[in-house]
C-alpha positions in Angstrom: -36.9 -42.7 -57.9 -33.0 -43.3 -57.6 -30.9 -40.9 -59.0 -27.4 -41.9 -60.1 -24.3 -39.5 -60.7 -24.7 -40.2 -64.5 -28.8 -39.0 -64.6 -27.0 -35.7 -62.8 -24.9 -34.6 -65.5 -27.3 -35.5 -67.6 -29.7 -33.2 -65.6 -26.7 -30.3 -66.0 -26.1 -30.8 -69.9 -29.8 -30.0 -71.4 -30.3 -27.1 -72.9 -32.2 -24.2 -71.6 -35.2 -22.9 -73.9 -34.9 -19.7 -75.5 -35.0 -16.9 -73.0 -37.1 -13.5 -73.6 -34.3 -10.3 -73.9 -35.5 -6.8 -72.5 -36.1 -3.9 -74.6 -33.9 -1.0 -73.1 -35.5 1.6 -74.8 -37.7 1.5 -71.2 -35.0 3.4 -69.5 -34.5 5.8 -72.4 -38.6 6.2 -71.5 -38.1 6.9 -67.6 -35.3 9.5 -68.8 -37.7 11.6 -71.1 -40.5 11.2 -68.2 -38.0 12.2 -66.0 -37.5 15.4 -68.3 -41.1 16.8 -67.6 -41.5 15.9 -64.2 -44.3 13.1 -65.1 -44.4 9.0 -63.7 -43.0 7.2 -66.1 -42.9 3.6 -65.8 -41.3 1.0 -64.0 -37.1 1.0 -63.7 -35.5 -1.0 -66.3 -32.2 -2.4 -65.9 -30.4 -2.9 -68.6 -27.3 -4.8 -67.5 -26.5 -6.6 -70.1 -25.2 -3.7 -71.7 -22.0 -4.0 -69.5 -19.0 -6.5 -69.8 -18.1 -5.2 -73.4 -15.6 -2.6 -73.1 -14.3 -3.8 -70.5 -14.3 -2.8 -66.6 -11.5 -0.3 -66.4 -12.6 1.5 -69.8 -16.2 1.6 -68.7 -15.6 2.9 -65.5 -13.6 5.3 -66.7 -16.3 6.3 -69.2 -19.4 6.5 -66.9 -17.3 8.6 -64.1 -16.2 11.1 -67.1 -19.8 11.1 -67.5 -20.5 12.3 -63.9 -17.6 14.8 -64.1 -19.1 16.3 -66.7 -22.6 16.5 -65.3 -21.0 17.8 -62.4 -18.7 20.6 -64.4 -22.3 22.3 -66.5 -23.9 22.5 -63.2 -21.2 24.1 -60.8 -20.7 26.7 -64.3 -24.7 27.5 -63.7 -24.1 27.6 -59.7 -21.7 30.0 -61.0 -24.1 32.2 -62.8 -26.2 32.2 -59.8 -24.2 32.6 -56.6 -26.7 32.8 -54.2 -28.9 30.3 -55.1 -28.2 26.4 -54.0 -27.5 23.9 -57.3 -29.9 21.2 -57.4 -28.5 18.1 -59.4 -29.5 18.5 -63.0 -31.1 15.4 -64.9 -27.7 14.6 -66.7 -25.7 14.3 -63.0 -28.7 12.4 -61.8 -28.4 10.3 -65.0 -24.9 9.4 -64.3 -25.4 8.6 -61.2 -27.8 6.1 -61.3 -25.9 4.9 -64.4 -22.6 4.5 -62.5 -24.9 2.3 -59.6 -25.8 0.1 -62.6 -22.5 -0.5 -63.5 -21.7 -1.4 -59.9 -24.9 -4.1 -59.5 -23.3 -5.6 -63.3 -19.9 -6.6 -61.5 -22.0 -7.1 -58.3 -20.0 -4.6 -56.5 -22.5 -3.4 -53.5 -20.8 -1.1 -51.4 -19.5 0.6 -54.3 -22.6 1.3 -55.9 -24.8 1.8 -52.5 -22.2 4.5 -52.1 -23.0 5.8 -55.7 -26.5 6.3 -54.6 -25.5 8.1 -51.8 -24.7 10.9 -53.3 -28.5 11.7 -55.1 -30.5 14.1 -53.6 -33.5 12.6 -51.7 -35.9 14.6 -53.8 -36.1 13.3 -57.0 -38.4 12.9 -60.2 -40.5 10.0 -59.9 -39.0 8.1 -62.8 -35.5 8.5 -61.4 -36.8 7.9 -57.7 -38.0 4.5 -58.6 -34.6 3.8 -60.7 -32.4 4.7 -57.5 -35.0 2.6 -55.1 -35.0 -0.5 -57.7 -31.5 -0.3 -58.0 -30.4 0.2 -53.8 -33.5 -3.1 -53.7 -30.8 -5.0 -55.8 -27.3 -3.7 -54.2 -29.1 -4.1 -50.7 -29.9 -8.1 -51.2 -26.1 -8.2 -52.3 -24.7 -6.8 -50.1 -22.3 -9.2 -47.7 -22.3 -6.7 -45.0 -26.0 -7.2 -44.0 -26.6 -3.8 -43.9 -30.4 -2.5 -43.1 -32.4 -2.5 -46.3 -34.3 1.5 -46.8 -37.7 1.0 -46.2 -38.2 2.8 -49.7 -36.3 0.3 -51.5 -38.0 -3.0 -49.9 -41.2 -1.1 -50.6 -40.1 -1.7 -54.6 -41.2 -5.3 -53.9 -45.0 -4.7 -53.2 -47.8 -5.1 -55.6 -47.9 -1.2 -55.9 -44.4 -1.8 -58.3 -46.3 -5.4 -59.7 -45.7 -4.0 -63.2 -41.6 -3.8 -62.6 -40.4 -6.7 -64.7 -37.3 -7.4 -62.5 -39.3 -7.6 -59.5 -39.6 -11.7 -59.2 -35.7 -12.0 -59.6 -35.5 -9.7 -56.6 -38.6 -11.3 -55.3 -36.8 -14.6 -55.3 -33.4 -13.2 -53.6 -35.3 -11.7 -50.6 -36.8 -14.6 -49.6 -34.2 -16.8 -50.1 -32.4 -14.3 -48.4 -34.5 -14.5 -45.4 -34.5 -18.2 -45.6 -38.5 -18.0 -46.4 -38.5 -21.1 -49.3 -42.2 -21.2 -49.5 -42.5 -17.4 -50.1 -39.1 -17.4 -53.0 -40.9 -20.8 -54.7 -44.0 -18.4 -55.6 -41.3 -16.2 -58.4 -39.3 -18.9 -58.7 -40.5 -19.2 -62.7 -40.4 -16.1 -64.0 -37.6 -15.4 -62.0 -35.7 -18.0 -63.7 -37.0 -16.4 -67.1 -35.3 -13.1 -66.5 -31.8 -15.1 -66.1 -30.6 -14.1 -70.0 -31.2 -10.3 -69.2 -28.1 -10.1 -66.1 -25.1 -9.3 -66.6 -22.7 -12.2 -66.5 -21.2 -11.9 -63.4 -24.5 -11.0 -61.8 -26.2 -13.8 -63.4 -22.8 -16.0 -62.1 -23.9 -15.0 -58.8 -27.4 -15.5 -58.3 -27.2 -19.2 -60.2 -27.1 -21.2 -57.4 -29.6 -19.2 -55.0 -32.2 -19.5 -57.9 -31.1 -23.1 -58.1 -31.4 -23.7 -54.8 -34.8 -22.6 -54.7 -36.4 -24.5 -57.3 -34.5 -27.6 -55.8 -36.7 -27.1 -52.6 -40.0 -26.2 -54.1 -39.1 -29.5 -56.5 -39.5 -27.7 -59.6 -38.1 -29.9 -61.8 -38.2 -28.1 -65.1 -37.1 -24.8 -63.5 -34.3 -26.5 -62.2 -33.1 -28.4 -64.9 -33.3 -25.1 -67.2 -31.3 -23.5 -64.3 -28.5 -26.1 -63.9 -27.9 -26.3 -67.3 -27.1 -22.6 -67.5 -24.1 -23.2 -64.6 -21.7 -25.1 -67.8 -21.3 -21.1 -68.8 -19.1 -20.5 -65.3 -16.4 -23.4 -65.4 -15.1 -22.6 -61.6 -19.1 -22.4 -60.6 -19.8 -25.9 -61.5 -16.5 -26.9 -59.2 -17.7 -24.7 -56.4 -19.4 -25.9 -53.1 -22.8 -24.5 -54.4 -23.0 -26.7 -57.0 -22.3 -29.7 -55.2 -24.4 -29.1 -52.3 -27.4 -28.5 -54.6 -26.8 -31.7 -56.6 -26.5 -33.3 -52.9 -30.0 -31.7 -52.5 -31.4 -33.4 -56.0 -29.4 -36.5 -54.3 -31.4 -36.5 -51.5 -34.7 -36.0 -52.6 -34.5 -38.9 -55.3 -33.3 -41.0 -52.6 -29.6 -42.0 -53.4 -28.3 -41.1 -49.9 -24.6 -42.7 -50.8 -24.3 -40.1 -53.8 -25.8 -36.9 -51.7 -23.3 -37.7 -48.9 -20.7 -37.5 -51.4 -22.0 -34.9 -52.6 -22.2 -33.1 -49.8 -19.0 -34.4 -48.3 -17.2 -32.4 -51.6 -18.9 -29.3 -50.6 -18.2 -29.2 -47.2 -14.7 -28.7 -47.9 -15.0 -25.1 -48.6 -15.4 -21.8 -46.4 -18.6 -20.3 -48.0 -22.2 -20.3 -46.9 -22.6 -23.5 -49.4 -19.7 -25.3 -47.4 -21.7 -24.2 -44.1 -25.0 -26.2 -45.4 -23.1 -28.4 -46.9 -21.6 -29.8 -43.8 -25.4 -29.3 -41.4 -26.6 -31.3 -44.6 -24.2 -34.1 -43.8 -25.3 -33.6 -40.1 -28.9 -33.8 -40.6 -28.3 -36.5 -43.3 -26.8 -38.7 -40.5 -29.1 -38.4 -37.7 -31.9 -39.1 -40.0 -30.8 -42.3 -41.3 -29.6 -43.4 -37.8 -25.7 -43.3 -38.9 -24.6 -40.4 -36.2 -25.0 -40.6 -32.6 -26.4 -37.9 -31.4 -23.8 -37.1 -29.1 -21.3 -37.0 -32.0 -23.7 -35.3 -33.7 -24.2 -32.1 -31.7 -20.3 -31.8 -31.3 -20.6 -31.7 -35.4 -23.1 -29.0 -34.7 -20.9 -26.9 -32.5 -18.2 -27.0 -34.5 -20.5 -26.1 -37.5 -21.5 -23.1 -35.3 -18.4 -21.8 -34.8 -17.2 -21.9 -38.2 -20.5 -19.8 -39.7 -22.1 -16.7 -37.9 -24.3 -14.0 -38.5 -27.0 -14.9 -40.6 -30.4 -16.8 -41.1 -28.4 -19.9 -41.3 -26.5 -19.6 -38.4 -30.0 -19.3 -36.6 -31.0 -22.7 -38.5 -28.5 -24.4 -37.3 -28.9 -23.1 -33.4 -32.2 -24.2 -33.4 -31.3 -27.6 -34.8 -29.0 -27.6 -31.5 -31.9 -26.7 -29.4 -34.0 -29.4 -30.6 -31.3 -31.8 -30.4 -30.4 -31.1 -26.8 -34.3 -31.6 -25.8 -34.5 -34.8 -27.4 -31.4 -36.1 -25.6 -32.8 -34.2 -22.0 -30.0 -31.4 -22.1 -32.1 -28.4 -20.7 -28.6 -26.7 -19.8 -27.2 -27.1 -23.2 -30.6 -26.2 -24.9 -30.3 -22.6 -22.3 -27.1 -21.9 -23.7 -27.7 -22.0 -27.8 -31.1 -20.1 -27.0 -29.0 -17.8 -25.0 -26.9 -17.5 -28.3 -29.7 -16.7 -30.8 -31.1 -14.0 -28.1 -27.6 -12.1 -27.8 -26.3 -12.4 -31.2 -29.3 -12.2 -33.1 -31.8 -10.1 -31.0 -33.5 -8.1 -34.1 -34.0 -11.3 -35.7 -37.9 -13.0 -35.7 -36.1 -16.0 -33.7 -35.5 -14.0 -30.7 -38.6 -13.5 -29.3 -39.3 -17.2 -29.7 -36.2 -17.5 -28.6 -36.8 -15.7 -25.3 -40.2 -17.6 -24.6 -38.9 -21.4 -25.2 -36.3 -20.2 -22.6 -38.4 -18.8 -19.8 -40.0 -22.2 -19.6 -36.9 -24.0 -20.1 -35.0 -22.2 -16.8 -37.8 -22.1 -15.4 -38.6 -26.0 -15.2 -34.8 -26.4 -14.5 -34.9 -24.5 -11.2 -38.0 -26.3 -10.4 -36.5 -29.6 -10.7 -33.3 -28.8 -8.6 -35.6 -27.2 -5.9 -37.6 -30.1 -6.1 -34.4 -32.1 -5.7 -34.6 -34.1 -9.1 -31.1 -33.8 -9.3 -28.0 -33.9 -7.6 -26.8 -30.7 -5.7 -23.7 -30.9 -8.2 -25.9 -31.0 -11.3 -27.7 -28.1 -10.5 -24.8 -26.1 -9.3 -23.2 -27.0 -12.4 -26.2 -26.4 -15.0 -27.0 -22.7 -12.6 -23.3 -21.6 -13.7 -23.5 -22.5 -17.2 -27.0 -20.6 -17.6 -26.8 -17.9 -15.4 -24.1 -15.6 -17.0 -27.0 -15.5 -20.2 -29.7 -15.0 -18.3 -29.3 -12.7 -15.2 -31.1 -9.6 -16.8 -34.5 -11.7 -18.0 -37.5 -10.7 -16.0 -38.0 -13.1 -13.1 -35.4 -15.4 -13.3 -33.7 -13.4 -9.9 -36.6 -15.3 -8.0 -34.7 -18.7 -9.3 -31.6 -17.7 -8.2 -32.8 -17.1 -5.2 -34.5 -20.3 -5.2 -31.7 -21.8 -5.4 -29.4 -20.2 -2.7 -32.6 -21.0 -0.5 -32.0 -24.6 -0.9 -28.6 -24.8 -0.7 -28.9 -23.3 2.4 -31.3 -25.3 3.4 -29.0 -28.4 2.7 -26.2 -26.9 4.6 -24.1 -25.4 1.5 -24.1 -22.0 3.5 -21.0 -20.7 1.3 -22.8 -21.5 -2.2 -25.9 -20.3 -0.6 -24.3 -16.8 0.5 -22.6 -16.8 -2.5 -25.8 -16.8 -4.6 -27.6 -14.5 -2.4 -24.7 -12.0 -2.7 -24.8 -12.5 -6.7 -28.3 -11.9 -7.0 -28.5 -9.0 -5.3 -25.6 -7.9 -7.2 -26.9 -8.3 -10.2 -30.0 -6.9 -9.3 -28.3 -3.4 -7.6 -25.9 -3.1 -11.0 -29.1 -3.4 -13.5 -31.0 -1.1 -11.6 -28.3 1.6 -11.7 -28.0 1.1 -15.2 -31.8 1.2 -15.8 -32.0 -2.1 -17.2 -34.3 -3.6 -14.4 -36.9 -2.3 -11.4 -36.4 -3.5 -8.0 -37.6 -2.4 -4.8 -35.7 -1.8 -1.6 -37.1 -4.6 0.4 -35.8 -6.8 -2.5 -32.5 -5.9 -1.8 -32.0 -5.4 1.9 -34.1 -9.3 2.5 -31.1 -10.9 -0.2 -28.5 -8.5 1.6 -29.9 -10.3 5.4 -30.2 -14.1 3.7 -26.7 -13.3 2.9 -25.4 -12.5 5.7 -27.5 -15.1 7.9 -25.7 -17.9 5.2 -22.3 -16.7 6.0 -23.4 -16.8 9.7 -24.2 -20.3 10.1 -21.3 -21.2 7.9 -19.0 -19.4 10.4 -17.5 -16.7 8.3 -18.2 -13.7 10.7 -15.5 -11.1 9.4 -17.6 -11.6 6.1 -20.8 -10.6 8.2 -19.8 -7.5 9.4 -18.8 -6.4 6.3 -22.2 -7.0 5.3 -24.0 -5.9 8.2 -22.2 -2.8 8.3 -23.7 -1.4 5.0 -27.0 -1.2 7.1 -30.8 -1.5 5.2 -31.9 0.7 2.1 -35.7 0.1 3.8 -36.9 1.5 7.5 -38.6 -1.7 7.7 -39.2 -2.8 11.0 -39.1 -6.7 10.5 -36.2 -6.5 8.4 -34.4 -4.1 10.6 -35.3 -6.7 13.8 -33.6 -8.7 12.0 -31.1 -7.1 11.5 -30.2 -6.0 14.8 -31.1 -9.5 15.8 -28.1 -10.9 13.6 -25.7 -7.6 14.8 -25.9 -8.9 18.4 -25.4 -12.4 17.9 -21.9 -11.4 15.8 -21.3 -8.6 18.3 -21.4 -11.4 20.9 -19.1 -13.9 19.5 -16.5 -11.2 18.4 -16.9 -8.9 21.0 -17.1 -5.4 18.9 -19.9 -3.5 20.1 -18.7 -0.6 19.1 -20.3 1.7 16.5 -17.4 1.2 13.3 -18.7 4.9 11.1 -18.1 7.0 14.4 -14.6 5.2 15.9 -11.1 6.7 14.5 -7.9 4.3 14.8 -4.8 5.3 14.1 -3.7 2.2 12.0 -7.1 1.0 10.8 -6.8 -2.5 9.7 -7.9 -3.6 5.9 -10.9 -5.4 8.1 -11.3 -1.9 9.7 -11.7 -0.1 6.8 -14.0 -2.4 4.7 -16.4 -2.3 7.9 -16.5 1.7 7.6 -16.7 1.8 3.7 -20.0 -0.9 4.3 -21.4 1.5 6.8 -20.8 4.5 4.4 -22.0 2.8 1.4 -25.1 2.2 3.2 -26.1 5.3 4.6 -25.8 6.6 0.5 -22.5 9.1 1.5 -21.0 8.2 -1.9 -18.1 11.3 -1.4 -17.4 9.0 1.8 -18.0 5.5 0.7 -16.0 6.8 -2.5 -12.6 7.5 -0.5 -12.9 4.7 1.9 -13.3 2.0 -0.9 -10.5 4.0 -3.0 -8.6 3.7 0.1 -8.9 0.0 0.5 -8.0 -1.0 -3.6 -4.7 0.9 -2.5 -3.7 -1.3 0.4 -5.5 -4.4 -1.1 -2.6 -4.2 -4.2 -3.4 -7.4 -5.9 -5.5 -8.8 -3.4 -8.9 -6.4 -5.0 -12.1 -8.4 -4.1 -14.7 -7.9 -6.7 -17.1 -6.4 -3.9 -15.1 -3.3 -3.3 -14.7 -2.8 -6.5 -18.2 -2.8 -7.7 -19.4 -0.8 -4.6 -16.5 2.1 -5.6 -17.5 1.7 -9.4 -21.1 2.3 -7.8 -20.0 5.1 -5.5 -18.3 7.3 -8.3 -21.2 6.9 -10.5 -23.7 8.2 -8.5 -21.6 10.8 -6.9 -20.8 11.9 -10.7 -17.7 11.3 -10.9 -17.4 9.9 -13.7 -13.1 10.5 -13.3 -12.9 7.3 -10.9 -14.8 5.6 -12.9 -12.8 5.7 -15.5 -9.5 5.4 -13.4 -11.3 2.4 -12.1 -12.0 0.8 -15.0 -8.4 1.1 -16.4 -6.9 -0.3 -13.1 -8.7 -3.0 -12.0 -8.0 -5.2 -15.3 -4.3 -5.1 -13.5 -5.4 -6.3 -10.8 -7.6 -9.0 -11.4 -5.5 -9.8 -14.4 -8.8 -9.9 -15.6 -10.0 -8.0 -18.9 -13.6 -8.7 -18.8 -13.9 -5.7 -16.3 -13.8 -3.4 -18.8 -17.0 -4.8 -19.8 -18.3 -4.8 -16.3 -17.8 -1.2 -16.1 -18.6 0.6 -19.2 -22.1 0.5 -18.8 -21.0 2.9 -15.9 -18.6 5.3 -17.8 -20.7 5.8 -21.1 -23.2 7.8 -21.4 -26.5 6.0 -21.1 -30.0 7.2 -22.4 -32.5 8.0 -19.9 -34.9 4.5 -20.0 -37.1 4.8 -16.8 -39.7 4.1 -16.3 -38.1 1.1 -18.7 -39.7 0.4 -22.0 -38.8 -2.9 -23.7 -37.2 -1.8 -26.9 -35.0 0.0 -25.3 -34.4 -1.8 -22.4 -33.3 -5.0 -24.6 -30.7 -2.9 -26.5 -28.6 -2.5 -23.1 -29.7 -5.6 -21.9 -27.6 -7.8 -24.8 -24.7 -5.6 -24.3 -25.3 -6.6 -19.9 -25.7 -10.2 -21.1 -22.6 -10.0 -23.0 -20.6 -7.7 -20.3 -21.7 -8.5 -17.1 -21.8 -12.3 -17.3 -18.2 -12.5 -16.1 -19.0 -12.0 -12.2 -19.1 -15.3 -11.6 -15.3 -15.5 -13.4 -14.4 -12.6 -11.5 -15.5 -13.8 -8.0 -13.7 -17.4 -8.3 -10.7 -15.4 -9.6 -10.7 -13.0 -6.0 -11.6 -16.1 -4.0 -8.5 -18.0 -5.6 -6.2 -14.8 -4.8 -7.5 -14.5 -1.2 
C-alpha cells in the first residue's frame, strides 16, 4: 500500500465515533465512603469539569476552599490545645481537589506539591484518590522524578476496576518506551480521550497516537488523528508530523515520510529528537547514508537530546553501528555513556556486560599485535578514562604496559604501570575496589624497571625510594636488586630518610617524601610533599600531588585536603582536580567489604571524576 499526502489528510479529517462521558457522581461516592471510614470504589477523575471559569477564577476558588478547610480545623485545634489536629475530610477534600485542578492544566510539580501536604494516613477512598492522582502527575512530570511505589502500584490488577487505568496504562509504557506492553490499552485508552480535560487531552494526543501508529491499529488511529483538528498549533507541531512520517513509512512512501520527518526535525522537543534518528534510520536502511555520515548524524543527535529512554535508543543504535563498521573503540565509549549517565536504567547492566567483552577482546587483539602500537595506544586512551574502576580491566592495562615494554616503549610502558597502580591505590582508598599489597608493590617494581631501561634514573629513585607495602622476599630481591644497579650508575648509596642537607634539592626532597610515604608516616610524608608543591610553584607533578591528597586523608586531616583541592586547580590550570579530589574531602559511607549497589553509586561519580589523570599527567609532562 502507498500512501500519498492527500490519503493523510484524509486519514486526519474523519470523524471520531461517539465517545462514552463519565458519571462524576463516583467521586461524590468515594467522598461519602470516605465519611464512614469504609472502601469505596475506585478514584474518579472528573476533569472535565475544569476549563470553565477560567484558570485564575478557579484557582482562586478551590484555594479559598482549602483556606477554609484549614480555618474550621485550626478553630477545633483551638478547642483542644493539647491534642494534635488531624486533617478533617473537607481539608482533605480540597486538597485532592486542588491536585485535580493541577493534572487539568497538566501542571505536575504544582499539583505533586499539592499532595504533599496530605497526611500519609488516610481513608481508603481518599488514599486511592491521592495515589491515582500522584500515578497521573508522576507520568507528567518533565523532571523524571521517581514514581511512589504506592502510586505505580494503582496500575496492577488489584485497581483493574479503575476506569482511568488504561489511559495511564498506556502513558507508562510509552513512557518507558515498552510499545508492545502500551499497544495492549491502547483501545480503551483511546475511548477515555472525551473524559480529559482539554489541555490534558492536548497533551497526551500524540503519545496515544503514537502508539497505535506502532501496534498498526488502524481504526484507533484514525479516530485518534482526527481528534488533533481540535488543537490548531498541535497539528503544526513536530509530533504530528513525525507520526504522519510514521504512517508514511509503514505504507511505504519513503519520499513523503522523509519529508515528513524532515518538517519535524526542525524543532527542539522529544518529537524533533525522533524525528531526526527517524531520518537517520530511514537513510541507512534504504542505502542513502553512509554510515560514516551516518554515525556523525547520530552524535550530533546525541548531543542535542539527553536523559531519557530515547536518548538510550539512540546510544545503542550508535553501538550497533560502530560494530558493524569494526569500531570497538567508538562502540566502548557510547556504552561507556549509557553506564555513567544512565546507570539505574535496565540498559546498564547490559550495558556493562557487552563491554567487558568488548575491552576485553580489544586488549587481546593489541597484545596479540593485531594492530599497530599506535592504534592501540590510541583506542587504550579513549577507553580507559570510562573504564578504570570495572572489575578486571586493571589486568589489561597492565597487559598492555607489558607489551609496550616488551617492544621497547619503556616510557608508555612506565607510564601505564604508574597509572594503573594509581588508579588502583586511589579506588582502594575510596573503597571502590579491593587490591592486595603484592598487586601494588609488583606494578610499583615494573614501573620502575621501565623507567630503568629507558634511562630515566632520577625517576627511579623516586620510585624506589617509597619502598614495598609487602615483606615479600622475591619482590624485595628485586627490589634491592634494581637499588644497586641505580646506586651504581649514580653513585648515592646513601640511606635518603636518615641524611639532613642544608639546602636539599627539589630531587632531594621528593626522594625523602617517597621514602616517607612508603614507610605509612603520613604526619611525615604530609610535610615533605607540602613542602615540595611550595618550591615546585607551577611546576606541581600530578604524583606529588596525589600522594599529599593521600597523606592528609589518611592522617585525617581533612584541612589539607581541602587546601589542596582549592590550590592545585591554580596550578595545573586544571579544574578537573576538583573532581579528582572530592572523593577525598566528602564524607564517604563506610562500603567495605564492598557490596555492588553501593559500590556503583561512587563508582559513576570515579568514572566521571577521576578519568582526567591521563589529562592531568600530559598537562605536568608538558610543564616539566
Amino acid at each position: 500500500m502507498r500512501i500519498n499526502t492527500c490519503i493523510f489528510f484524509a486519514f486526519v479529517a474523519l470523524t471520531a465515533p461517539a465517545l462514552p462521558v463519565w458519571a462524576s457522581s463516583g467521586a461524590h461516592d468515594a467522598e461519602a465512603a470516605a465519611e464512614h471510614g469504609t472502601a469505596g470504589p475506585a478514584p474518579v477523575l472528573r476533569l472535565t469539569r475544569f476549563g470553565k471559569d477560567g484558570f485564575i477564577d478557579a484557582r482562586r476558588r478551590l484555594q479559598d476552599d482549602l483556606t477554609s478547610a484549614r480555618d474550621e480545623a485550626g478553630e477545633g485545634a483551638s478547642r483542644h490545645p493539647m491534642s494534635v489536629p488531624e486533617q478533617s475530610n473537607a481539608e482533605i477534600k480540597a486538597l485532592l481537589d486542588l491536585a485535580e485542578f493541577y493534572l487539568a492544566y497538566v501542571m505536575a510539580p504544582e499539583g505533586l506539591s499539592v499532595l504533599s501536604g496530605l497526611d500519609n494516613t488516610l481513608p481508603p477512598a481518599y488514599a486511592a484518590q491521592r495515589d491515582g492522582l500522584t500515578l497521573a502527575l508522576s507520568l507528567l512530570d518533565t523532571r523524571n522524578v521517581e514514581m511512589p511505589e504506592r502510586a505505580a502500584a494503582m496500575l496492577g490488577e488489584d485497581h483493574g476496576d479503575w476506569k482511568d487505568q488504561p489511559l495511564f496504562e498506556v502513558l507508562y509504557y510509552h513512557r518507558r518506551d515498552d510499545f508492545e506492553a502500551a499497544a495492549r490499552h491502547i483501545d480503551r485508552a483511546a475511548s477515555l480521550i472525551d473524559t480529559l480535560s482539554p489541555e490534558l487531552r492536548r497533551t497526551v494526543l500524540p503519545d496515544l497516537l503514537d502508539v497505535a501508529v506502532e501496534a498498526r491499529d488502524w481504526p484507533v488511529a484514525r479516530d485518534l488523528a482526527s481528534r488533533f483538528s481540535e488543537f490548531p498549533a498541535l497539528e503544526k507541531s513536530p509530533s504530528y508530523n513525525y507520526l504522519l512520517g510514521r504512517v508514511a513509512e509503514t505504507g511505504d512512501d519513503l519520499v513523503a515520510a522523509f519529508d515528513y520527518y524532515r518538517e519535524a526535525s526542525t524543532g527542539w522537543d522529544l518529537w524533533a529528537h525522533r524525528a531526526r534518528v527517524a531520518i537517520i534510520e530511514l537513510g541507512l536502511s534504504t542505502g542513502t547514508l553512509p554510515q560514516q555520515e551516518a554515525r556523525v548524524l547520530m552524535d550530533q543527535a546525541r548531543r542535542a537530546w539527553t536523559g531519557d529512554v530515547h536518548a538510550i535508543r539512540l546510544l545503542q543504535l550508535m553501538v550497533g553501528l560502530d560494530l558493524e563498521m569494526g569500531d570497538k573503540v567508538a562502540a566502548l565509549e557510547a556504552l561507556a555513556t549509557i553506564m555513567s549517565r544512565y546507570p539505574d536504567s535496565d540498559a546498564a547492566p547490559l550495558a556493562r556486560q557487552q563491554s567487558r567483552s568488548l575491552w576485553t577482546t580489544f586488549y587481546d587483539d593489541g597484545a596479540a599485535g593485531r594492530m599497530s602500537l599506535s592504534a592501540f595506544l590510541d583506542g587504550h586512551q579513549k577507553i580507559s578514562p570510562d573504564y578504570r574502576f570495572e572489575p578486571g580491566f586493571g589486568d589489561q592495562t597492565e597487559r598492555l604496559a607489558d607489551y609496550f615494554l616488551d617492544k621497547g616503549a619503556t616510557v608508555v610502558a612506565a607510564d601505564e604501570f604508574r597509572e594503573t597502580r594509581d588508579y588502583l591505590l586511589v579506588g582502594r582508598d575510596l573503597g571502590l575496589t579491593e587490591v592486595e599489597d603484592h598487586r601494588l608493590d609488583l606494578l610499583q617494581l615494573k614501573q620502575a624497571e621501565a623507567l630503568y631501561q629507558g634511562g630515566q634514573l632520577d625517576e627511579v629513585a623516586y620510585v624506589l625510594a617509597e619502598g614495598l607495602l609487602t615483606t615479600d622476599a622475591e619482590l624485595n630481591d628485586r627490589l634491592n636488586l634494581l637499588k644497586a644497579k641505580l646506586y651504581t650508575d649514580q653513585d648515592e648509596p646513601k640511606n635518603v630518610v636518615g641524611t639532613e642537607l642544608a639546602s636539599p634539592t627539589l630531587h632531594y626532597l621528593r626522594l625523602r617524601a617517597s621514602a616517607y610515604f612508603g614507610e605509612g608516616d603520613w604526619d611525615s610524608a604530609k610535610t615533605a610533599y607540602a613542602e615540595i608543591l611550595d618550591r615546585s610553584a607551577e611546576h606541581v607533578r600530578f604524583g606529588d600531588a596525589i600522594r599529599l591528597l593521600l597523606a592528609a586523608h589518611r592522617s585525617g586531616d581533612k584541612q589539607t585536603a581541602d587546601a589542596l583541592v582549592r590550590r592545585f586547580p591554580d596550578l595545573t590550570e586544571s579544574p578537573q582536580w576538583l573532581y579528582i579530589a572530592r572523593g577525598f574531602t566528602e564524607e564517604a559511607p563506610a562500603l567495605l567489604p564492598l557490596r555492588e549497589a553501593s559500590a556503583n553509586q561512587r563508582v559513576e561519580r570515579a568514572d566521571e571524576t577521576l578519568r582526567t589523570l591521563d589529562s592531568l599527567d600530559t598537562i605536568e609532562s608538558d610543564k616539566n
